[in-house]
N, C-alpha and C positions, 0 to 999 in steps of 0.2 A: 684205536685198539689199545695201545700204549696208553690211554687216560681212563679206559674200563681196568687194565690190569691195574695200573698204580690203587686207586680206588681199593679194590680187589685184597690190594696190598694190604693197604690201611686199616680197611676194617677185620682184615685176619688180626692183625696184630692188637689193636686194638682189643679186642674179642681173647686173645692169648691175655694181655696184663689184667684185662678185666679178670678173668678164669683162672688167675697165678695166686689169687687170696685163699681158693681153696687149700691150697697146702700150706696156707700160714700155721698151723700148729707145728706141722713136721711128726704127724703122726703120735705124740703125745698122747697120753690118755690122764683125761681130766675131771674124773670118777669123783678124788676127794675132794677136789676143789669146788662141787658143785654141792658136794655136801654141804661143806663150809659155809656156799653161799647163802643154801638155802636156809640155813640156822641164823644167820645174820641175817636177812631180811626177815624172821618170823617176828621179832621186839618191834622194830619199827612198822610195820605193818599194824601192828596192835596197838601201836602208841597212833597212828595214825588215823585207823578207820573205823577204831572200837573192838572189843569181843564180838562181837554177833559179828562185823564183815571180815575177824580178821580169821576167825574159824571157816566162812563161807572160803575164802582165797583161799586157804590153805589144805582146804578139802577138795579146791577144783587146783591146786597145784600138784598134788601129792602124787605119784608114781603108781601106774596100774598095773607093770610089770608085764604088757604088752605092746613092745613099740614098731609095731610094724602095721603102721595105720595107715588107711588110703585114703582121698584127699576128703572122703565124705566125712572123716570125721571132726575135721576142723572146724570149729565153730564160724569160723569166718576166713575165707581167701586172703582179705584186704592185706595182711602182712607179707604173703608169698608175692606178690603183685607190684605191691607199691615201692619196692627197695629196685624195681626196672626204673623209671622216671627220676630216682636220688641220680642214680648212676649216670644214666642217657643224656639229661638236659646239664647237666655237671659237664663231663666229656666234650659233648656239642659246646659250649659256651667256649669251652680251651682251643678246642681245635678253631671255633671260629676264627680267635682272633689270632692262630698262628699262622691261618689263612689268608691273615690279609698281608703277610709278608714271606711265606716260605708254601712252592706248591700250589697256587690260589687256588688253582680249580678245582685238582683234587680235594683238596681239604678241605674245601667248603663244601663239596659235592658229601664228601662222607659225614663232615658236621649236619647238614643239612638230613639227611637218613637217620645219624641219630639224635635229632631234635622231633622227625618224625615220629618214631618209636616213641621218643620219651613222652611227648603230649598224646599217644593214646594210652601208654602207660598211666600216665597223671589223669587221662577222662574216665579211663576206667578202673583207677583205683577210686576215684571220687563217685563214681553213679553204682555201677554193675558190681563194683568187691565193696561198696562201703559198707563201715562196720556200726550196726545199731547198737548204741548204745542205753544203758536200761536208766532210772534216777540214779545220778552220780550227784556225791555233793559238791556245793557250790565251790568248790577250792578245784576240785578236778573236772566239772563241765564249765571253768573259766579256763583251763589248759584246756579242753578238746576246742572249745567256741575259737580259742586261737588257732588249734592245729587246722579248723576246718576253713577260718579264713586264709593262713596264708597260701594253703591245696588252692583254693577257689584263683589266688593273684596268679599260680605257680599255672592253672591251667588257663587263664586268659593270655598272660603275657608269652607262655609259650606255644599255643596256639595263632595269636597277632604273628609271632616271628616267623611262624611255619605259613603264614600265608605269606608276608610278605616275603619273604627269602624264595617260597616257591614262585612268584612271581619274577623276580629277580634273577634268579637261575636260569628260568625256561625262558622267560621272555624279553628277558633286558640287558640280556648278556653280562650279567653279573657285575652292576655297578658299585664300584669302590666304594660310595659314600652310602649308599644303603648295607654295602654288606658291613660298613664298620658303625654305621646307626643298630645293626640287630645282634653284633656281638656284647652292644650297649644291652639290650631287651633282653637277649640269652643270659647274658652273664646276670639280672637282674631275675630272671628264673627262676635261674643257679640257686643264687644266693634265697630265695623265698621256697624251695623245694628242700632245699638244706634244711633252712627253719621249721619247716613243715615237721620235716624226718627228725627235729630235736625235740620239738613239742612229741609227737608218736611216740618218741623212744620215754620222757617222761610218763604217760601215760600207763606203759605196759611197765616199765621197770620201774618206776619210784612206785605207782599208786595198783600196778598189777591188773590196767583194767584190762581185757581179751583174754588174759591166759584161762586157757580151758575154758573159754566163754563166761567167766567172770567178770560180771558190771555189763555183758552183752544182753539183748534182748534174742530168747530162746523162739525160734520159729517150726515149728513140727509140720510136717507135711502129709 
């Protein structure tokens, strides 16, 4: 009972620091700074993609003056989604290895749930949310071809962990030297999940692909 509450414990809190970045502004209101931005990325956007794409971007960036959309209007899920698996298998990898010296069972019981999370996170931003995209030129479908490979490492190698750790856990009584072989594998994730989310964030902010479904392929039903 005392190793369900600790647990219990852990992933309350954990769930608190995750949830503590919403009030990173402190309430601010950041009206003109979005102005700003948008006027800064209008030059390089046009030095970048041409007139013709840089008028299309700027037509599906521009403010409809109704922001109170439900989720049907998104062009695509994959962004609301895919920022669970940055987070999860990140977290998980930490906790792994503070597990192998402080708490063991706890913290590897809770790393182990969120490495859970994070690899269906990562399978299903990869298959069910993934974002099609339309002919991109060859400078920016050589940034997605990366982004989509290291998704692909991020959900193998954390998937491999999540089998083995589950095995481990339940049936091996949680041996030492495997669990400090898949804080090896988590942390190696980590770090390809991270990359993943740096290519993504190129894509949508340097070259603007998704926003407002821009450079997406349009699917009508």
């Amino acid at each position: 009972m005392k190793s369900i509450s600790k647990v219990f414990f852990l992933l309350t809190c954990m769930l608190l620091l995750t949830g503590s970045s919403l009030f990173a502004h402190n309430g601010k209101k950041h009206g003109k700074a979005k102005m700003d931005s948008a006027q800064a990325v209008a030059p390089a956007s046009q030095h970048q993609h041409g007139g013709h794409d840089s008028t299309a971007m700027q037509a599906a960036m521009s403010p409809d003056g109704d922001h109170q959309h439900g989720l049907s209007e998104f062009p695509t899920l994959h962004p609301l989604v895919v920022h669970f698996p940055i987070v999860l298998l990140i977290i998980a990898a930490l906790l792994q290895w503070v597990g192998l010296f402080f708490y063991k069972k706890e913290i590897t019981t809770v790393a182990w749930a969120l490495l859970l999370f994070g690899f269906i996170g990562a399978y299903a931003s990869s298959t069910w949310f993934h974002a099609h995209t339309a002919q991109l030129a060859p400078a920016i479908q050589a940034i997605l071809e990366e982004h989509e490979k290291y998704a692909s490492y991020t959900q193998w190698l954390s998937g491999l962990a999540l089998l083995v750790q589950s095995v481990n856990l339940f049936f091996l009584k949680r041996n030492v030297w495997i669990n400090a072989s898949m804080a090896i594998v988590m942390s190696a994730a980590a770090f390809f999940v991270a990359y993943t989310g740096h290519h993504g964030a190129e894509l949508i902010h340097k070259h603007g692909v998704g926003a407002k479904g821009y450079l997406l392929e349009q699917h009508h039903h």
